[in-house]
FIROMAR-968962 format. One record per residue (C-alpha): x, y, z; residue in one letter; residue number from 1. Coordinates in nm, 3 decimals. Last residue first. Layout:
N
PT       px       py       pz  rest   nr
PT        X        Y        Z     A  NUM
...
end
This chain:
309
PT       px       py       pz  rest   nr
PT   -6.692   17.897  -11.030     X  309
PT   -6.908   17.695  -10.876     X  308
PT   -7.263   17.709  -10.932     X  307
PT   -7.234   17.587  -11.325     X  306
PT   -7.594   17.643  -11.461     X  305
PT   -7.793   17.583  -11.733     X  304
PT   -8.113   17.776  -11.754     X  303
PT   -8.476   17.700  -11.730     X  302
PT   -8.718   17.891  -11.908     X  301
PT   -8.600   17.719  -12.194     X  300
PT   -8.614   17.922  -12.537     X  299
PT   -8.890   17.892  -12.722     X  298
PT   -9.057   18.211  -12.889     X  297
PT   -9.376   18.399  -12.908     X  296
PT   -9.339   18.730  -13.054     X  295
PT   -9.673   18.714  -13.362     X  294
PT   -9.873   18.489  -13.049     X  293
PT   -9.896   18.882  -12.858     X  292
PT   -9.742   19.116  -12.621     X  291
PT   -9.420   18.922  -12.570     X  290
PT   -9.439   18.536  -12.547     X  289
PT   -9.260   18.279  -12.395     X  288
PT   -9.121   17.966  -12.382     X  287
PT   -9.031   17.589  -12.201     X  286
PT   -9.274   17.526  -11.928     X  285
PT   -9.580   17.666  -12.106     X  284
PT   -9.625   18.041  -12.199     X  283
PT   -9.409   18.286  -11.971     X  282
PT   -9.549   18.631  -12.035     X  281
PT   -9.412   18.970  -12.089     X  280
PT   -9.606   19.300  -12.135     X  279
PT   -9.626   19.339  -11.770     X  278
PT   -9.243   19.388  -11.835     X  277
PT   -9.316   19.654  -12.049     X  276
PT   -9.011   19.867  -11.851     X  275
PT   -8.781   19.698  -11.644     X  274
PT   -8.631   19.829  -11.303     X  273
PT   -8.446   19.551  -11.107     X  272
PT   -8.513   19.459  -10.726     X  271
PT   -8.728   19.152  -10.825     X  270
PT   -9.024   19.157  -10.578     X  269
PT   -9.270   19.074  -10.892     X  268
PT   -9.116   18.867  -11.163     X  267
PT   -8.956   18.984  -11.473     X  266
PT   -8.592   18.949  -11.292     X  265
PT   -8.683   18.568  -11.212     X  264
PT   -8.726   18.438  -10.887     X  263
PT   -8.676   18.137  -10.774     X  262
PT   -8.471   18.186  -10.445     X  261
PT   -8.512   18.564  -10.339     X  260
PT   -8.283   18.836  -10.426     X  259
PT   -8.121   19.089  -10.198     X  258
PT   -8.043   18.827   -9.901     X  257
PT   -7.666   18.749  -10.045     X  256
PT   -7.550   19.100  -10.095     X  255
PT   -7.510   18.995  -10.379     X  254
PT   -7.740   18.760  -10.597     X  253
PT   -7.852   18.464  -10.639     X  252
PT   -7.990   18.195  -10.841     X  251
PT   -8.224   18.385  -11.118     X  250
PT   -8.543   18.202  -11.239     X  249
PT   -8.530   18.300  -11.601     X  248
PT   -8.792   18.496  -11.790     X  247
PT   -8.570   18.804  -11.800     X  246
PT   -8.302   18.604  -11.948     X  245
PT   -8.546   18.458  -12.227     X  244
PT   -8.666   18.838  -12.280     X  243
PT   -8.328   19.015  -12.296     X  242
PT   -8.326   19.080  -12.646     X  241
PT   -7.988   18.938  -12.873     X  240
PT   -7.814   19.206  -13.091     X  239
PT   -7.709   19.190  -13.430     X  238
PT   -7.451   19.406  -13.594     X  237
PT   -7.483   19.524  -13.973     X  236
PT   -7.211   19.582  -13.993     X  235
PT   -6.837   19.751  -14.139     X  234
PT   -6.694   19.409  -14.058     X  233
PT   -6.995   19.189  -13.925     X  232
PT   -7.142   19.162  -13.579     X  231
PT   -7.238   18.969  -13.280     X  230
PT   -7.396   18.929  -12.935     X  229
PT   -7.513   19.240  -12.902     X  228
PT   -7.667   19.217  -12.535     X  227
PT   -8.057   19.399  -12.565     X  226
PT   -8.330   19.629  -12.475     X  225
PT   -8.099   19.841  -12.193     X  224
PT   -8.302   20.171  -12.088     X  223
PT   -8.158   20.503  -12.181     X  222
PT   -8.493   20.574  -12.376     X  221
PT   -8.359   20.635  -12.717     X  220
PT   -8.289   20.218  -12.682     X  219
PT   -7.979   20.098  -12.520     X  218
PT   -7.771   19.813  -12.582     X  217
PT   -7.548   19.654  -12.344     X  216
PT   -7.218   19.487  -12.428     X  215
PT   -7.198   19.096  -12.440     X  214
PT   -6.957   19.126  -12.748     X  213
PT   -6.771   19.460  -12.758     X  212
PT   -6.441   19.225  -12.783     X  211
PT   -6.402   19.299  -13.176     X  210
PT   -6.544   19.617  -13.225     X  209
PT   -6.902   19.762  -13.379     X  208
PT   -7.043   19.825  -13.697     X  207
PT   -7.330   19.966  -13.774     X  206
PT   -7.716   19.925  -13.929     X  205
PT   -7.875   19.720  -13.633     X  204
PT   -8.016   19.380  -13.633     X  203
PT   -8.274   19.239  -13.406     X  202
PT   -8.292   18.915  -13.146     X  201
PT   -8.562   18.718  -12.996     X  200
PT   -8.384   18.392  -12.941     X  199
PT   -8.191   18.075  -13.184     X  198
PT   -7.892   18.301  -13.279     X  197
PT   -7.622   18.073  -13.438     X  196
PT   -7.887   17.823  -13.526     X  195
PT   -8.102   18.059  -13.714     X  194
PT   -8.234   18.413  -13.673     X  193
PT   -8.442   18.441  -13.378     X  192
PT   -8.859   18.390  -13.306     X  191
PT   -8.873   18.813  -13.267     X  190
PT   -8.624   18.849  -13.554     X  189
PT   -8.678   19.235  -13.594     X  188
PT   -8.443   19.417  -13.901     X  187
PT   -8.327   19.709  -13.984     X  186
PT   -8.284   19.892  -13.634     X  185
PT   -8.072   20.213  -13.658     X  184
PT   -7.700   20.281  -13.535     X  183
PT   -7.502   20.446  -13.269     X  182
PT   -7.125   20.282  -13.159     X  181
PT   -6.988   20.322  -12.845     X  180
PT   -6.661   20.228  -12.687     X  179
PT   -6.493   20.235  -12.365     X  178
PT   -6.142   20.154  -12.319     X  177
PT   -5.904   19.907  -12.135     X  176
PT   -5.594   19.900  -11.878     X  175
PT   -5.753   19.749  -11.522     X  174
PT   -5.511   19.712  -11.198     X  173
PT   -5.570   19.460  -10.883     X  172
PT   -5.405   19.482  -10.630     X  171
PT   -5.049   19.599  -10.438     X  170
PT   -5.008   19.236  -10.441     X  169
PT   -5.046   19.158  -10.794     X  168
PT   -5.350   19.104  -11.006     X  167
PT   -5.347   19.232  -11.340     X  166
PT   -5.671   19.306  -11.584     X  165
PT   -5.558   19.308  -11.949     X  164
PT   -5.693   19.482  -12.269     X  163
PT   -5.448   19.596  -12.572     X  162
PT   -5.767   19.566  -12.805     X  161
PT   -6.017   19.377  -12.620     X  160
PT   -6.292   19.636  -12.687     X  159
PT   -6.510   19.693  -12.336     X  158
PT   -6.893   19.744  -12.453     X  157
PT   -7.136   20.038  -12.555     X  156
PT   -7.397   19.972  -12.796     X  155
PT   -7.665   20.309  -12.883     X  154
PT   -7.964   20.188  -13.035     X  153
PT   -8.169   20.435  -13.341     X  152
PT   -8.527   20.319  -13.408     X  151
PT   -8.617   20.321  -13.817     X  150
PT   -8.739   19.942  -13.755     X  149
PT   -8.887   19.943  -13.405     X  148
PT   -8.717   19.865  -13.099     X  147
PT   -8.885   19.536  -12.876     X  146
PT   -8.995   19.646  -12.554     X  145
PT   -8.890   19.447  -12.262     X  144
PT   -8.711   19.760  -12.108     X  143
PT   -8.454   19.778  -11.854     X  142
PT   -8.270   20.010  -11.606     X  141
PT   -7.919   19.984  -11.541     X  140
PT   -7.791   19.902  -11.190     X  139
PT   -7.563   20.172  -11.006     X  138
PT   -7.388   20.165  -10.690     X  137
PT   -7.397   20.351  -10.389     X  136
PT   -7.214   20.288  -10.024     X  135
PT   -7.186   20.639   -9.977     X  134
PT   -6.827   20.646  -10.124     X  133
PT   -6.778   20.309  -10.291     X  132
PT   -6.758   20.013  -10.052     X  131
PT   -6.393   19.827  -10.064     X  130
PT   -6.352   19.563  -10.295     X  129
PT   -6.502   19.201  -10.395     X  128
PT   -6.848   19.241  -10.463     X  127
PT   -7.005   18.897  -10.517     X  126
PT   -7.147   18.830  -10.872     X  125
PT   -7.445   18.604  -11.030     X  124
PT   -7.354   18.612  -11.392     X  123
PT   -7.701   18.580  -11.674     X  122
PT   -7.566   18.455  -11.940     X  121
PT   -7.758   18.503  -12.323     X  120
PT   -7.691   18.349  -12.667     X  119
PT   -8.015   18.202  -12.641     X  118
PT   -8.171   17.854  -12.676     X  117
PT   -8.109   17.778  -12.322     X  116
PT   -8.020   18.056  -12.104     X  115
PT   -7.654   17.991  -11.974     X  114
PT   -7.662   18.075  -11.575     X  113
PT   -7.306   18.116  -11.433     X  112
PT   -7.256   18.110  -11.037     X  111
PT   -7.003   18.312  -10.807     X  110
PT   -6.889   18.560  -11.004     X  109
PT   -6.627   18.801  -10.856     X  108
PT   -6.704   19.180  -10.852     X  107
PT   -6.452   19.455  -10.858     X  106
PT   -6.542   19.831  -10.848     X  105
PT   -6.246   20.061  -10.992     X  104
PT   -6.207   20.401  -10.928     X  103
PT   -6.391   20.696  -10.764     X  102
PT   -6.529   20.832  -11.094     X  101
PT   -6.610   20.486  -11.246     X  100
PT   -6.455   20.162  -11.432     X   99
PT   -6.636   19.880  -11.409     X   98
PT   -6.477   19.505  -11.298     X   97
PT   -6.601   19.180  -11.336     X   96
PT   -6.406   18.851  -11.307     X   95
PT   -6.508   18.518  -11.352     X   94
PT   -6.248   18.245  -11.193     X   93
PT   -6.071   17.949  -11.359     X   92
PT   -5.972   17.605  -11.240     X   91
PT   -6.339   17.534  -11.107     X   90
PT   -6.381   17.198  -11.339     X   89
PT   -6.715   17.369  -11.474     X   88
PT   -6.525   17.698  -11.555     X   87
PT   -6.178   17.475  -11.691     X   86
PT   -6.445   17.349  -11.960     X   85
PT   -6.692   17.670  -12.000     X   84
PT   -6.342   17.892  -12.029     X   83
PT   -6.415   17.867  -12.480     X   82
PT   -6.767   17.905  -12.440     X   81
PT   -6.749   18.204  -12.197     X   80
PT   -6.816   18.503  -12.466     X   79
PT   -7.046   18.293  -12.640     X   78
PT   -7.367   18.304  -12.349     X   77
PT   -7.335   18.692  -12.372     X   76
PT   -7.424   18.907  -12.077     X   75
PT   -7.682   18.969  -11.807     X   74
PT   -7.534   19.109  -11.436     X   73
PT   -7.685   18.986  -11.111     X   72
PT   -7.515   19.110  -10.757     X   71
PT   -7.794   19.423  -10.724     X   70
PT   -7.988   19.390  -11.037     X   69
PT   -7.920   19.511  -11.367     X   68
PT   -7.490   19.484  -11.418     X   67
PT   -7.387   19.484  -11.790     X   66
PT   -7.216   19.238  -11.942     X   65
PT   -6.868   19.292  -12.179     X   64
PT   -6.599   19.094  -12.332     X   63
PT   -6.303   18.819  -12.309     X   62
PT   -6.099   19.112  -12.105     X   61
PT   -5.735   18.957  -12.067     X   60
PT   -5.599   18.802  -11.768     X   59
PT   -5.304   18.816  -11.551     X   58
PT   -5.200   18.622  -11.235     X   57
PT   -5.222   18.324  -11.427     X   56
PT   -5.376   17.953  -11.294     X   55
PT   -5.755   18.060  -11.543     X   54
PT   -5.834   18.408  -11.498     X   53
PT   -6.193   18.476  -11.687     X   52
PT   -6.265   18.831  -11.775     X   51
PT   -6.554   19.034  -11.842     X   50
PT   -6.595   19.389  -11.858     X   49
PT   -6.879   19.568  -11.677     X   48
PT   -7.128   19.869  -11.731     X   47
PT   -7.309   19.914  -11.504     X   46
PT   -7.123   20.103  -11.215     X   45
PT   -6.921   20.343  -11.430     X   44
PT   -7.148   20.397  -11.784     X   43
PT   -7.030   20.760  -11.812     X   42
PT   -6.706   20.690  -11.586     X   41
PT   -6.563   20.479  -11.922     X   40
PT   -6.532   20.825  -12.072     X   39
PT   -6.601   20.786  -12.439     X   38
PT   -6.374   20.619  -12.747     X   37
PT   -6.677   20.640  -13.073     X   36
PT   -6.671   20.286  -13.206     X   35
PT   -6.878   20.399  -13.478     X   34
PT   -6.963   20.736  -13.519     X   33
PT   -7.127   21.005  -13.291     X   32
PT   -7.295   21.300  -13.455     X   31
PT   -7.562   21.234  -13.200     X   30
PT   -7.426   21.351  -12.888     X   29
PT   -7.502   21.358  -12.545     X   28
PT   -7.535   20.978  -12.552     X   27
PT   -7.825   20.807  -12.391     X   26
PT   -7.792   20.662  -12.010     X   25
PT   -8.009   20.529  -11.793     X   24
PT   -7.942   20.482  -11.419     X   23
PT   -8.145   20.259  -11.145     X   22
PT   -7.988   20.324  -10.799     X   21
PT   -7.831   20.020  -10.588     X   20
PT   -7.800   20.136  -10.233     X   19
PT   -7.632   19.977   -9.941     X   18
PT   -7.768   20.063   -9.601     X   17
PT   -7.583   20.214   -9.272     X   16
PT   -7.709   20.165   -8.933     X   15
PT   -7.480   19.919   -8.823     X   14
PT   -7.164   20.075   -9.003     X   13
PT   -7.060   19.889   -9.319     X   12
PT   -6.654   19.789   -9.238     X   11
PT   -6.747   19.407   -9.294     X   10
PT   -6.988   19.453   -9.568     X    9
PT   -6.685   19.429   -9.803     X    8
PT   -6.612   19.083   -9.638     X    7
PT   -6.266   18.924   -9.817     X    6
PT   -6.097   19.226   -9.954     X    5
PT   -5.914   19.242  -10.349     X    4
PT   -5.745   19.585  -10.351     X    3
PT   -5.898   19.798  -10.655     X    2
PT   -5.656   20.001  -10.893     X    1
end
């Protein structure tokens, strides 16, 4: 339960900071199976689920992002098609919420990026609740690497079974659950895979749940490399890198001074942790390239963007 509140930085004491800590996380386990149920609190403060309220009071969870810079969460592009209409005519509102120890963080979006030529979003967010204890949150930590064939991924996401956020006056309540699924890389599409997944994307051997879409992926490191942006009954599941995303100027951020104008999440002064990012080049206008010519691909640098929401 979260009460929706105006100015969170309102009741911030003069001399007091907010703090936005890199995390990684790995499961404990490896005898995990697919679509393993775990303690939402493990990923609390990164992990988000996605919902878009359009004239209802309730709504149901469309999928997952995952929050990597203070205000600035990355996603999948797909999960907002079918809102993009009532989005751009600002009848519905994005809403983010992660489930942790001391409750339930709520964040608003303000602007939606759609990288071109990807099946990535980047959401710029607003917090929208009361200050967790210590004025702390979390932000996952990147990497630009790509996983190698053989390399196990961990995919955590919000399932939409039996999912709905509710606002009423008392607040705003969350029913969901947490799942993860473990699998190895069988496949690197460093160019993409087709129409229906134009950027730098790989496959993984496992399945994972309907509504998981736009969950992070994390390598043995604990760092996100990837969104999964979709999968087949019993797998594989394919899962869209964060390159053209990291590559994109970003267009906000929360609170509102903690990201300069222009920017991108690659760039320097970005308050985001990504590993190999050095490795990570814009080419051109209009693409990029990681490491070498072999990962070059073109997705727009520039993003399409609804600012009102």
């Amino acid at each position: 339960m979260a009460l929706i509140v105006d100015n969170p930085l309102a009741n911030l004491p003069p001399n007091a900071n907010l703090t936005f800590t890199t995390t990684t996380f790995w499961p404990a386990s490896a005898r995990l199976g697919e679509g393993t149920l775990i303690g939402a609190e493990l990923l609390g403060g990164f992990l988000l689920h996605v919902g878009v309220l359009e004239d209802r009071e309730d709504l149901f969870v469309h999928g997952s992002a995952v929050l990597v810079a203070p205000g600035v969460a990355i996603g999948a592009k797909h999960v907002f098609e079918q809102s993009l209409t009532a989005i751009k005519a600002q009848t519905a509102a994005i809403y983010c919420g992660s489930i942790t120890e001391n409750g339930l963080e709520l964040w608003q979006g303000t602007k939606l990026q759609l990288v071109d030529n990807s099946d990535l979003a980047i959401l710029i967010l607003k917090y929208v609740t009361f200050l967790p204890p210590g004025n702390g949150f979390r932000i996952a930590g990147m990497t630009a690497r790509m996983p190698a064939v053989g390399a196990r991924v961990a995919i955590a996401g919000f399932c939409s079974s039996d999912q709905v956020v509710s606002f009423s006056t008392e607040g705003v309540r969350v029913r969901g659950e947490v799942r993860l699924s473990l699998g190895s890389v069988t496949a690197q599409y460093p160019k993409g895979r087709g129409y229906l997944l134009p950027g730098p994307c790989f496959e993984v051997a496992c399945h994972t749940q309907h509504g998981v879409s736009g969950g992070p992926v994390f390598d043995e490191s604990g760092r996100v490399v990837g969104i999964l942006s979709s999968g087949l009954d019993g797998g594989p599941s394919y899962v869209s890198l964060l390159w053209p995303a990291l590559l994109t100027p970003v267009k906000g951020g929360w609170p509102p001074d903690s990201h300069a104008p222009g920017i991108a999440l690659a760039d320097p002064g970005a308050r985001c942790s990504i590993e190999y990012k050095d490795r990570l080049k814009r080419v051109g206008d209009n693409h990029g390239v990681y490491g070498d010519r072999e990962n070059e691909w073109r997705p727009a640098a520039a993003a399409e963007t609804n600012d009102r929401l």
